[in-house]
MOPAC internal coordinates of N, CA, C and O (Angstrom, degrees):
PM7 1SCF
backbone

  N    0.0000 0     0.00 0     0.00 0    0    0    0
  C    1.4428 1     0.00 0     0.00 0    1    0    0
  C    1.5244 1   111.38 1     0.00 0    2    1    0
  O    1.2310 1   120.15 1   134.23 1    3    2    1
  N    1.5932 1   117.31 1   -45.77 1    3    2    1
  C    1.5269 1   112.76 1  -176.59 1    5    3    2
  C    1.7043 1   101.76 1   -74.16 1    6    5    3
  O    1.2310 1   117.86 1   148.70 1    7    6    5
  N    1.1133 1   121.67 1   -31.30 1    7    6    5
  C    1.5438 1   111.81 1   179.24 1    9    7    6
  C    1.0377 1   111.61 1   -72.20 1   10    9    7
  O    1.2310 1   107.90 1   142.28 1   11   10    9
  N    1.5615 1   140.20 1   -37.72 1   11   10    9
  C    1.4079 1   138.69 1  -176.78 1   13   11   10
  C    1.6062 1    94.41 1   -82.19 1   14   13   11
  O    1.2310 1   106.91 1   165.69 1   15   14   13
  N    1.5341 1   141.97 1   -14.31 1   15   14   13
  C    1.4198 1   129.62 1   160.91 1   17   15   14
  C    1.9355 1   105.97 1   -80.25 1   18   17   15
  O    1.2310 1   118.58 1   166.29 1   19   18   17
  N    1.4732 1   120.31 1   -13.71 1   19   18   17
  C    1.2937 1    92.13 1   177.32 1   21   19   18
  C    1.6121 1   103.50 1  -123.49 1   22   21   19
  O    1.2310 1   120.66 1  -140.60 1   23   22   21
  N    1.3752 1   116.35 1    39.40 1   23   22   21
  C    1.3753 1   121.96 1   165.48 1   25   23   22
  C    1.8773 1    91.44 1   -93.86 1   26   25   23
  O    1.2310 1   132.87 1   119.46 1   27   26   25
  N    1.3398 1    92.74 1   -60.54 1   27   26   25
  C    1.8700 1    94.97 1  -179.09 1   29   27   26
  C    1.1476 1   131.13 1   -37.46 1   30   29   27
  O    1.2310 1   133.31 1   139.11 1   31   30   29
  N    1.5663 1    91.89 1   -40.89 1   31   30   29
  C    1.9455 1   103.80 1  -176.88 1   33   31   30
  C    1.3831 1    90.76 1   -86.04 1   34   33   31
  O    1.2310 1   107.16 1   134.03 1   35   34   33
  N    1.1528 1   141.53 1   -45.97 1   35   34   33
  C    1.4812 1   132.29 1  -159.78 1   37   35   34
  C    1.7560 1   104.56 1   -65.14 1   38   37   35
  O    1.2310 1   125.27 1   128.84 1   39   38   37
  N    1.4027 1   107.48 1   -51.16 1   39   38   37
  C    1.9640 1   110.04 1   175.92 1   41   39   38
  C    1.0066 1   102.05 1   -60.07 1   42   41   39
  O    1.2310 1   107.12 1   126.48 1   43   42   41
  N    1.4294 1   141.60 1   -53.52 1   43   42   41
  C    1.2816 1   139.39 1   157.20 1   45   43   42
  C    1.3966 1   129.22 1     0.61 1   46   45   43
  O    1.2310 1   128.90 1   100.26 1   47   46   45
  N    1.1355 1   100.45 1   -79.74 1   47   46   45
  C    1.5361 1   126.98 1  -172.83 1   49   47   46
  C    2.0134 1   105.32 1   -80.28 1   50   49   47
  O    1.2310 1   122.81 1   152.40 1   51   50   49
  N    1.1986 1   112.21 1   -27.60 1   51   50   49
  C    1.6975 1   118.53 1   167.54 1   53   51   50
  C    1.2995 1   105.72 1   -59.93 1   54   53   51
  O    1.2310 1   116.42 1   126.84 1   55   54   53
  N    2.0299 1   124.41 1   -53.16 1   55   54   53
  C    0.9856 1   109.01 1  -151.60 1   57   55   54
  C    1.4020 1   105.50 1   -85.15 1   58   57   55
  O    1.2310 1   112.89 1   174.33 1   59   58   57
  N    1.5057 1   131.04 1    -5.67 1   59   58   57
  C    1.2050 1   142.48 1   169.77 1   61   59   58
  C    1.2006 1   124.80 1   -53.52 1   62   61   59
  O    1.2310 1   126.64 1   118.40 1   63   62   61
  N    1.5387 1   104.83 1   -61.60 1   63   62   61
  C    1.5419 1   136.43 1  -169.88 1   65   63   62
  C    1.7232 1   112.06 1   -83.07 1   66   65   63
  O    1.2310 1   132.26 1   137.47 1   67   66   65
  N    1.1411 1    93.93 1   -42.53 1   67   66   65
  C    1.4541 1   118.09 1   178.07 1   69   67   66
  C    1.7434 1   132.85 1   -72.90 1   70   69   67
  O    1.2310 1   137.34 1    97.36 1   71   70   69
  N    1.6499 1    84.02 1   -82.64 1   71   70   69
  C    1.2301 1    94.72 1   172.33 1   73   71   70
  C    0.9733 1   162.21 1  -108.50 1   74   73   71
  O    1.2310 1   134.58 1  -143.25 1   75   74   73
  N    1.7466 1    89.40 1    36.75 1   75   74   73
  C    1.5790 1   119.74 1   161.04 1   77   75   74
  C    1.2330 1   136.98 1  -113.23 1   78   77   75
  O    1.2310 1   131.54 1  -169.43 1   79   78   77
  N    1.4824 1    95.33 1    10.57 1   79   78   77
  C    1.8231 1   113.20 1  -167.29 1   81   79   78
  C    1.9171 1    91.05 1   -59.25 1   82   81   79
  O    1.2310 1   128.36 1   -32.34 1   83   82   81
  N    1.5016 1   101.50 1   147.66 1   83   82   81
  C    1.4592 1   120.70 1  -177.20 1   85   83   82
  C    1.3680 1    81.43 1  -172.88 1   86   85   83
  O    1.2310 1   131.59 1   -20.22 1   87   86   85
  N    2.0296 1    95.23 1   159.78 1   87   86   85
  C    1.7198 1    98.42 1  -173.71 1   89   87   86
  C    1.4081 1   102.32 1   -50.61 1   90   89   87
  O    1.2310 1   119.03 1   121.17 1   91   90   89
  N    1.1691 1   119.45 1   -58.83 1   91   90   89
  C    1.3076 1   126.59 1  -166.06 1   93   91   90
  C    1.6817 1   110.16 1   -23.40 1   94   93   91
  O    1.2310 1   117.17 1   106.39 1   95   94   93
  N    1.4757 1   123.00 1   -73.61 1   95   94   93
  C    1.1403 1   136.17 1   169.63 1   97   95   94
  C    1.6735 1   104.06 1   -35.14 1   98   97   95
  O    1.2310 1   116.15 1   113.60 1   99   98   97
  N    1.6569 1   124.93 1   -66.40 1   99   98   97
  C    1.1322 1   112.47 1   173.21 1  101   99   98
  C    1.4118 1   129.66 1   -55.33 1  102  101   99
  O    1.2310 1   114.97 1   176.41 1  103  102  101
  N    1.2312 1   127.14 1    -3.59 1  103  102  101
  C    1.4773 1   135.99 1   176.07 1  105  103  102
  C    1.7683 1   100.13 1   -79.24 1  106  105  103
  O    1.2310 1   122.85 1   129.83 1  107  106  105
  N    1.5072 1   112.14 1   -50.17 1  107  106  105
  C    0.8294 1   135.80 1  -147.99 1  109  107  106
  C    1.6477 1    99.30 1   -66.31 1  110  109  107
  O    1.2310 1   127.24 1   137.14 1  111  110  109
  N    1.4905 1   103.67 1   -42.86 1  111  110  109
  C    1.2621 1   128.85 1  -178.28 1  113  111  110
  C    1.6726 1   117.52 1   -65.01 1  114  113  111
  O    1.2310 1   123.33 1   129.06 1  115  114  113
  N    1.7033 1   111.21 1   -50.94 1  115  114  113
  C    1.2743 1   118.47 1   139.04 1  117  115  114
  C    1.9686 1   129.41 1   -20.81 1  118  117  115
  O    1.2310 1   133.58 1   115.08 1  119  118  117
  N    1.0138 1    91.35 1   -64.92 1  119  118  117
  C    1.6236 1   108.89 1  -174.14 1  121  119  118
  C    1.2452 1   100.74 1   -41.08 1  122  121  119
  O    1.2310 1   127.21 1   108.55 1  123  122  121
  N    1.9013 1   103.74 1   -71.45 1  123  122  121
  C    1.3126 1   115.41 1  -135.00 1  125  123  122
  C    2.2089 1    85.13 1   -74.06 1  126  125  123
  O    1.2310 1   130.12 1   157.46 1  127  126  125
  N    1.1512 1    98.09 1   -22.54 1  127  126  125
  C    1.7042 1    96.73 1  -169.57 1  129  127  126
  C    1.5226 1   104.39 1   -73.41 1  130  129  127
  O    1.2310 1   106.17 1   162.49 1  131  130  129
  N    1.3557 1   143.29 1   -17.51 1  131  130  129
  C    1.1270 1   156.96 1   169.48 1  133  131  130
  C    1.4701 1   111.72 1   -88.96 1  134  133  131
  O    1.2310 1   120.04 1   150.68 1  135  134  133
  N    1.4242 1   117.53 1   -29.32 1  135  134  133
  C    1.8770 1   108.87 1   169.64 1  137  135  134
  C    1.2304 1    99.92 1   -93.90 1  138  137  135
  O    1.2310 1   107.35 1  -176.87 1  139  138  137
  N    1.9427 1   141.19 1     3.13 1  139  138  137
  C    0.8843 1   129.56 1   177.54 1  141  139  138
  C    2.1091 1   112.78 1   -95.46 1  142  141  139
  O    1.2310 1   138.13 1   144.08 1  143  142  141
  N    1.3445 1    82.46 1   -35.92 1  143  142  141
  C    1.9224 1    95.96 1   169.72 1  145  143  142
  C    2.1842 1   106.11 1   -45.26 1  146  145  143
  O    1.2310 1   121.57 1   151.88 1  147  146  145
  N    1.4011 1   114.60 1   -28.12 1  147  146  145
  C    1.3740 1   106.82 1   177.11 1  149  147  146
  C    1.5471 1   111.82 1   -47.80 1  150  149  147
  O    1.2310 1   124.33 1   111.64 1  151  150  149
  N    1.7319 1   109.30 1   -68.36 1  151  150  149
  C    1.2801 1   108.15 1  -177.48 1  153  151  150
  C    1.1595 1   132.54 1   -38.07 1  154  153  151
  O    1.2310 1   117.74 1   128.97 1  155  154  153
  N    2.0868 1   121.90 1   -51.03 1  155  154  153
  C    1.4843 1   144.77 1  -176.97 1  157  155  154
  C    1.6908 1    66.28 1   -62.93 1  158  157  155
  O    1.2310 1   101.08 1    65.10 1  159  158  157
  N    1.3217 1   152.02 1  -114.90 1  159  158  157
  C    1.1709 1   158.61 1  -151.81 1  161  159  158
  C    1.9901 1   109.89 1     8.35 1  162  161  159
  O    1.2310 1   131.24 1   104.65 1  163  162  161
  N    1.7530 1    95.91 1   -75.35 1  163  162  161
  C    1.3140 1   124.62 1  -170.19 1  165  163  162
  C    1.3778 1    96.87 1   -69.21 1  166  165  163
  O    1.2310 1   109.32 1   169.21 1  167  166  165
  N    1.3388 1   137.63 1   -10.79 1  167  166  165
  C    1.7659 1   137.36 1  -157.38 1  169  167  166
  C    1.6370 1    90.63 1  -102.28 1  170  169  167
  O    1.2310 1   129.18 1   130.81 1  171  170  169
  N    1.0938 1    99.92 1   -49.19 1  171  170  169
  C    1.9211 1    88.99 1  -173.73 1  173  171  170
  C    1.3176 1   122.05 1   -92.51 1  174  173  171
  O    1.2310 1   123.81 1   155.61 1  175  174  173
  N    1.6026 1   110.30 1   -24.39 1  175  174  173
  C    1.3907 1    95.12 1   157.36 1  177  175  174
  C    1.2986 1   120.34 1   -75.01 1  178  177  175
  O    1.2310 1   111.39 1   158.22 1  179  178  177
  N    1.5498 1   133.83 1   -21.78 1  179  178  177
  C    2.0281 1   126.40 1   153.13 1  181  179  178
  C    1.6282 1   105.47 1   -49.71 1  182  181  179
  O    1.2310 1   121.64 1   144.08 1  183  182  181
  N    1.0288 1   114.46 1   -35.92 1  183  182  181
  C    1.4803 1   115.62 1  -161.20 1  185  183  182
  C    2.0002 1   106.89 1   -79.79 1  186  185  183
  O    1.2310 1   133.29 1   137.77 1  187  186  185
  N    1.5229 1    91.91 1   -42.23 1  187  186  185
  C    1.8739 1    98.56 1   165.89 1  189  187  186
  C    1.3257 1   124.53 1   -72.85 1  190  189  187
  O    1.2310 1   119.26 1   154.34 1  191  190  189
  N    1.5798 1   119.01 1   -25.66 1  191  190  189
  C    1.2784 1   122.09 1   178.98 1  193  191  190
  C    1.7581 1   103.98 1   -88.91 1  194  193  191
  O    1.2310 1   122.52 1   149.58 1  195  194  193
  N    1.5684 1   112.79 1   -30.42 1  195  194  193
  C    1.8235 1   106.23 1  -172.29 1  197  195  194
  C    1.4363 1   108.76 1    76.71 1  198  197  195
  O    1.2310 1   123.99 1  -151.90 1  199  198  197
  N    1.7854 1   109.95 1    28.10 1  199  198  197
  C    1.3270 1   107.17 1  -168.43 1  201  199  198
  C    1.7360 1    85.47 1  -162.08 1  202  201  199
  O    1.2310 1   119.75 1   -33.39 1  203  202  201
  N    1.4753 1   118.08 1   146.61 1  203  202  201
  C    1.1396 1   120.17 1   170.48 1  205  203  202
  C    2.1170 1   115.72 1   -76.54 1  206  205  203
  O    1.2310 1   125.51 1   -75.07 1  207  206  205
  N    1.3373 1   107.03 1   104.93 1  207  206  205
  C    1.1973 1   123.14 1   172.54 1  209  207  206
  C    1.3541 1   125.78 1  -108.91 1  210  209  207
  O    1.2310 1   121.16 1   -19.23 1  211  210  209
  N    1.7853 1   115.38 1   160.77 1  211  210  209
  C    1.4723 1   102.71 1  -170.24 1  213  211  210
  C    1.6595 1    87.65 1  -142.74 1  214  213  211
  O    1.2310 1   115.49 1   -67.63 1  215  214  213
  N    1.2649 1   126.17 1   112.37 1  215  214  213
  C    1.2528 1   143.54 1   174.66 1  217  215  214
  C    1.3532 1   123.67 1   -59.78 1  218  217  215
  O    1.2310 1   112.77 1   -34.16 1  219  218  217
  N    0.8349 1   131.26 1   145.84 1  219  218  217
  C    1.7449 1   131.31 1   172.58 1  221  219  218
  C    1.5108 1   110.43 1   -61.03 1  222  221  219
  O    1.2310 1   121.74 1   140.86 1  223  222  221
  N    1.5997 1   114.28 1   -39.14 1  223  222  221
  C    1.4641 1   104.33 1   166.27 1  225  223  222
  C    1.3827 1   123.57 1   -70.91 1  226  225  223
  O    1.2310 1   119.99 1  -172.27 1  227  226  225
  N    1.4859 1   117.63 1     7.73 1  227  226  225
  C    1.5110 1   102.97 1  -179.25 1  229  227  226
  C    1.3346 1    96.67 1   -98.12 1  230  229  227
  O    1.2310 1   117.16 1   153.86 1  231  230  229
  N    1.5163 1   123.02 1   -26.14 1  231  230  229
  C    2.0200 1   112.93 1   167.26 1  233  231  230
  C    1.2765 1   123.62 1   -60.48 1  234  233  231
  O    1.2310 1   124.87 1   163.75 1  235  234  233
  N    1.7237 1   108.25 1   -16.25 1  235  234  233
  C    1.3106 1   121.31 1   179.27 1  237  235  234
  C    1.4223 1   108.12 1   -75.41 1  238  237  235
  O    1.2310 1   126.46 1   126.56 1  239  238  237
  N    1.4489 1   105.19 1   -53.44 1  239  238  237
  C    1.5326 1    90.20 1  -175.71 1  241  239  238
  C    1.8006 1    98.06 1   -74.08 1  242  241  239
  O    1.2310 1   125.15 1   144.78 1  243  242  241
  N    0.7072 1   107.71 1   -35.22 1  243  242  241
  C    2.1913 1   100.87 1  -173.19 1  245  243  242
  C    1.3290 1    94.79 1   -40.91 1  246  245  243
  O    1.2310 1   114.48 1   137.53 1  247  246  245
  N    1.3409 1   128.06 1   -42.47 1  247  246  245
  C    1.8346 1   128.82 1  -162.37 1  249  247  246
  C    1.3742 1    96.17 1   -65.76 1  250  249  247
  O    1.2310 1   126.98 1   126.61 1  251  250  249
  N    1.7958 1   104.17 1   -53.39 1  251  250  249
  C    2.0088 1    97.29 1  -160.51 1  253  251  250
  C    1.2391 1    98.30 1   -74.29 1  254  253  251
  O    1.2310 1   114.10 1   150.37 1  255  254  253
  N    1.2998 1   128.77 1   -29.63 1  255  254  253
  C    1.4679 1   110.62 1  -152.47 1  257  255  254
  C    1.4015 1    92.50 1   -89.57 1  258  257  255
  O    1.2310 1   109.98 1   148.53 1  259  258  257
  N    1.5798 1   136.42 1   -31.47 1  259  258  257
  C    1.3863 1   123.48 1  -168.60 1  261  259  258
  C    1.6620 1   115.77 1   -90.99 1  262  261  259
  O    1.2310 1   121.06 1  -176.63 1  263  262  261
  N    1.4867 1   115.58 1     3.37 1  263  262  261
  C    1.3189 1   142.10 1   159.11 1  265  263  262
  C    1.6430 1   112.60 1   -46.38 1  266  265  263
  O    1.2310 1   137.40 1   111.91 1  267  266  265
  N    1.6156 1    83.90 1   -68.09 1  267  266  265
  C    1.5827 1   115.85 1  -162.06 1  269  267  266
  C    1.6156 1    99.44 1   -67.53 1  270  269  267
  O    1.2310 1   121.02 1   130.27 1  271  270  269
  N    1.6420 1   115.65 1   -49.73 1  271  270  269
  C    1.1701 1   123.88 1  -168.16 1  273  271  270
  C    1.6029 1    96.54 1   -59.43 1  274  273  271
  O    1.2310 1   116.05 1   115.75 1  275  274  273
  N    1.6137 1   125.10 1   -64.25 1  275  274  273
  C    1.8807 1   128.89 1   177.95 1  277  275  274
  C    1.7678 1   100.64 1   -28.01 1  278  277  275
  O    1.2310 1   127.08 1   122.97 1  279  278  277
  N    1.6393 1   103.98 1   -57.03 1  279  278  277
  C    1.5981 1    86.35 1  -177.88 1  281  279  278
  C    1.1626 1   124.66 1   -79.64 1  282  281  279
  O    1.2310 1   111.98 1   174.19 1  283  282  281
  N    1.3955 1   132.72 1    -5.81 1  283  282  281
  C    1.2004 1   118.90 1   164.18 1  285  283  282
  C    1.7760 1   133.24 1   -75.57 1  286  285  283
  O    1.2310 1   131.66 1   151.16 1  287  286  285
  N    1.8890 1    95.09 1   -28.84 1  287  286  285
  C    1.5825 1   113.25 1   153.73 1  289  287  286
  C    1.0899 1   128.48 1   -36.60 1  290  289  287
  O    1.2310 1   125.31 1   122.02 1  291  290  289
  N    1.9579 1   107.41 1   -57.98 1  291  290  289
  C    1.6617 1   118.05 1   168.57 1  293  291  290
  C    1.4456 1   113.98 1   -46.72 1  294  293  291
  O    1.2310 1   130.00 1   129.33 1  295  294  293
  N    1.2675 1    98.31 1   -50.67 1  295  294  293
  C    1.7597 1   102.76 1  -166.45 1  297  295  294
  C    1.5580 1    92.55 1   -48.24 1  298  297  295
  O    1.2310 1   116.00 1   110.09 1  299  298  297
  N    0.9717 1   125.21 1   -69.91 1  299  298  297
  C    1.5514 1   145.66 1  -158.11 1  301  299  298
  C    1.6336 1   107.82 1   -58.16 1  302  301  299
  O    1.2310 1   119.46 1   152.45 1  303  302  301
  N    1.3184 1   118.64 1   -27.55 1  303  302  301
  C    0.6975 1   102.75 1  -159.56 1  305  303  302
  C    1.7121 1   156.93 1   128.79 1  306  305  303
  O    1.2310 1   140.89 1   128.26 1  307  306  305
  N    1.3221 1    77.06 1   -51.74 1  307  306  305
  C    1.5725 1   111.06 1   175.65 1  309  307  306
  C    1.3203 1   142.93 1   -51.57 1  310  309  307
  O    1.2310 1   110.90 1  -102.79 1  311  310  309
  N    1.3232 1   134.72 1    77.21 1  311  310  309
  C    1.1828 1   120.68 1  -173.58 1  313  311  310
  C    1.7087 1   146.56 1   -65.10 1  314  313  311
  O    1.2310 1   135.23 1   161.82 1  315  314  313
  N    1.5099 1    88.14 1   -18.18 1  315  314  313
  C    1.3603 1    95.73 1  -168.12 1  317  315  314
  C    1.7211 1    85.76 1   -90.48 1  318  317  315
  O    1.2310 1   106.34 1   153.73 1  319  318  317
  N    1.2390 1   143.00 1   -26.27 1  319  318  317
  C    1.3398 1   151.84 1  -163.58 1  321  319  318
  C    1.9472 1   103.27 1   -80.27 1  322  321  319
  O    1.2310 1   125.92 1   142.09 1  323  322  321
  N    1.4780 1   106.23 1   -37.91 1  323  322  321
  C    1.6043 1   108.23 1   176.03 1  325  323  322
  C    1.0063 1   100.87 1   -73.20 1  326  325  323
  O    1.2310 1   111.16 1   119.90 1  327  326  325
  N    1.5683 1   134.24 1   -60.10 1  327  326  325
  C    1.1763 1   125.74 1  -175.35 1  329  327  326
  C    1.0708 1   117.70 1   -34.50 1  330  329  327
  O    1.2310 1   118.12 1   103.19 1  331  330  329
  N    1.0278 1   121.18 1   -76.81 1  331  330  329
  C    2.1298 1   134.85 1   170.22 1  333  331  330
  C    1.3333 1   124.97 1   -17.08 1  334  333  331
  O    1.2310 1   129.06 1   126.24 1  335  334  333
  N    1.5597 1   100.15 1   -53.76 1  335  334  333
  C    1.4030 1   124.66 1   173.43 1  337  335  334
  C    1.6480 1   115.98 1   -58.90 1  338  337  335
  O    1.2310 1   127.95 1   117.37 1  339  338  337
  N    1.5991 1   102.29 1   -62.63 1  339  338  337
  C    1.4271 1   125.51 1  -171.66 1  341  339  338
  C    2.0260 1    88.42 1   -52.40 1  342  341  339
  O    1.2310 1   117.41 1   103.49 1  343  342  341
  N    1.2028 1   122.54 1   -76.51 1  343  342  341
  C    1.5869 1   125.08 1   172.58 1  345  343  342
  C    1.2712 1   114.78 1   -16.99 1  346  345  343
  O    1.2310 1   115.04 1   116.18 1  347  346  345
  N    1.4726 1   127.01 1   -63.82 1  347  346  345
  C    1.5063 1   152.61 1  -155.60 1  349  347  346
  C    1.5001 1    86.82 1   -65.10 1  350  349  347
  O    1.2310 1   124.04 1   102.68 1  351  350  349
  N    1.6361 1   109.85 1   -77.32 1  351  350  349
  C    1.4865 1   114.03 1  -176.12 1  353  351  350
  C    1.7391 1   107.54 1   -33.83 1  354  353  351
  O    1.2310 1   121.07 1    82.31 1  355  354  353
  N    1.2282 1   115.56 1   -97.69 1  355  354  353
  C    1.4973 1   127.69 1   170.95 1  357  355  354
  C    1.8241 1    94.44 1    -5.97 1  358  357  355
  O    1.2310 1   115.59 1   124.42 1  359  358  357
  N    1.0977 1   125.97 1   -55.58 1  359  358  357
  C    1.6881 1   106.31 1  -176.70 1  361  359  358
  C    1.0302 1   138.46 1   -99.60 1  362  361  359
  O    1.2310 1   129.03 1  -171.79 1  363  362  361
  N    1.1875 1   100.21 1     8.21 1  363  362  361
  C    1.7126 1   124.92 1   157.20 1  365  363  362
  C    1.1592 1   108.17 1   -90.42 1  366  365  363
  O    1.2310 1   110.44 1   127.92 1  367  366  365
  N    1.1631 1   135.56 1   -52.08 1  367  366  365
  C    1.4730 1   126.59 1   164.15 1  369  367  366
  C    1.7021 1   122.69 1   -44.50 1  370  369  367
  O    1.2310 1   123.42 1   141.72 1  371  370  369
  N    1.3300 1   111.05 1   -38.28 1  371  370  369
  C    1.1093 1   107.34 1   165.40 1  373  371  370
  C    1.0675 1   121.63 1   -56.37 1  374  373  371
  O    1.2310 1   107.39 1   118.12 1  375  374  373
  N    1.7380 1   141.11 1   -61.88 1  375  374  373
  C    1.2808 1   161.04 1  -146.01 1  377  375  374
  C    1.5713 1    93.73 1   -70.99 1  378  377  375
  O    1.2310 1   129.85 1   144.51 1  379  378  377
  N    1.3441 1    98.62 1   -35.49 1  379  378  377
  C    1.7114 1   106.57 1  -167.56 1  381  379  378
  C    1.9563 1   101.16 1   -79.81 1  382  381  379
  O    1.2310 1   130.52 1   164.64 1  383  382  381
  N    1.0320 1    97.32 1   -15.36 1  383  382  381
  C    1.8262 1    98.12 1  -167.47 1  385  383  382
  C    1.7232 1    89.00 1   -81.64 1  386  385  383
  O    1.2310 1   116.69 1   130.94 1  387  386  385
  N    1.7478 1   123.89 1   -49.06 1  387  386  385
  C    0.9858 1    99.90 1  -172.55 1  389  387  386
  C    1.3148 1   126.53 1   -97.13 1  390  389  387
  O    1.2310 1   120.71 1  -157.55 1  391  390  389
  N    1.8339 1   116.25 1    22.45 1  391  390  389
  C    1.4194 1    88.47 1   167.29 1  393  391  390
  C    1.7431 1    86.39 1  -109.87 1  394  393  391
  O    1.2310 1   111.32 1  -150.20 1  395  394  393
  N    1.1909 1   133.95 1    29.80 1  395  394  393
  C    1.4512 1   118.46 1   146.02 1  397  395  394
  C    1.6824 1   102.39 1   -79.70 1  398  397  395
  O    1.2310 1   124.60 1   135.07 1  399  398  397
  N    1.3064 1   108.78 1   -44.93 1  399  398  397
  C    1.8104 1    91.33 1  -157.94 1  401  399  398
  C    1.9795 1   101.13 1   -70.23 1  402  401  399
  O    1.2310 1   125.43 1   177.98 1  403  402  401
  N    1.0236 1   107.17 1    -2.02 1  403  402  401
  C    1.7923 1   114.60 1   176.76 1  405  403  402
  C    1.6036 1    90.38 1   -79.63 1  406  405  403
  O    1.2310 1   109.20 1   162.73 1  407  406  405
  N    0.8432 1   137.83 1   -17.27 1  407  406  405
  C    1.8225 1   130.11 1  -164.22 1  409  407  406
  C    1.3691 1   110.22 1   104.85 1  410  409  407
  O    1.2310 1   120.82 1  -175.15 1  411  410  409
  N    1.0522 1   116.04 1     4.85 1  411  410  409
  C    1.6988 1   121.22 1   178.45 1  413  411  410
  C    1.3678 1   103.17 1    91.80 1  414  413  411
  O    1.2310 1   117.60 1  -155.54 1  415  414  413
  N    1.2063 1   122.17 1    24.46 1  415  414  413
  C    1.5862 1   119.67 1  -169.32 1  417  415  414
  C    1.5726 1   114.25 1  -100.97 1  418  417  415
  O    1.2310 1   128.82 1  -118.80 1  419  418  417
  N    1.4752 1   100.62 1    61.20 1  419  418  417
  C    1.4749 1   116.24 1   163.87 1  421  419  418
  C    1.3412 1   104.14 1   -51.91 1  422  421  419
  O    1.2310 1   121.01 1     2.03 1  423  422  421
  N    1.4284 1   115.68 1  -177.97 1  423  422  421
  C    1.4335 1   133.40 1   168.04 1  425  423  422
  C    1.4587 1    99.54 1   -77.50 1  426  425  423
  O    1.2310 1   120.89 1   -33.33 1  427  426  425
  N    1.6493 1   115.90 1   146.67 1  427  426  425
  C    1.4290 1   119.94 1   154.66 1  429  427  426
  C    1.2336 1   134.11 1   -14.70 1  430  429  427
  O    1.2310 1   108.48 1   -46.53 1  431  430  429
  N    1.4159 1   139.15 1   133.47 1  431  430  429
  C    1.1675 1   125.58 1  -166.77 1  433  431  430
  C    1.8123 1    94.99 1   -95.22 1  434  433  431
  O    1.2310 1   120.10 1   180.00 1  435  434  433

């Protein structure tokens, strides 16, 4: 029974990971690894300051990676995923407008 539950989950999870890679998916893969660099971003500068901080490079990566992520949604398809994206972008762009109009004086990177 547990081997015929981890043959299922194992083909499962191949034909996902596996055997559907197309650029698309590798773009996709791109994206999400570039909107994920924000957090490692925001973690060590909290972790260098001993205080929870949010850097100008973490709107930077929120922009590319939630850019990349909208076009990979389009590609796909996706509506409920553009929406999200299309939102996300729009407020990262914001965050980013005001620590330029501050002098660029985000938190430490």
């Amino acid at each position: 029974m547990l081997v015929d539950l981890a043959r299922t989950v194992g083909g499962y999870l191949h034909d996902v990971f596996v055997g559907n890679i197309d650029i698309g998916i590798l773009i996709g893969y791109t994206a999400q690894g570039l909107f994920s660099m924000r957090f490692v971003v925001q973690w060590i500068a909290s972790e260098r300051a001993g205080r929870s901080v949010v850097p100008t490079t973490f709107w930077v990566f929120s922009i590319g990676g939630g850019l990349m992520l909208l076009g990979y949604a389009v590609y796909r398809r996706d509506p409920v995923f553009i929406i999200g994206q299309a939102f996300g972008v729009f407020v990262y762009l914001r965050n980013l407008q005001f620590v330029l109009r501050s002098g660029g004086q985000g938190a430490p990177a």
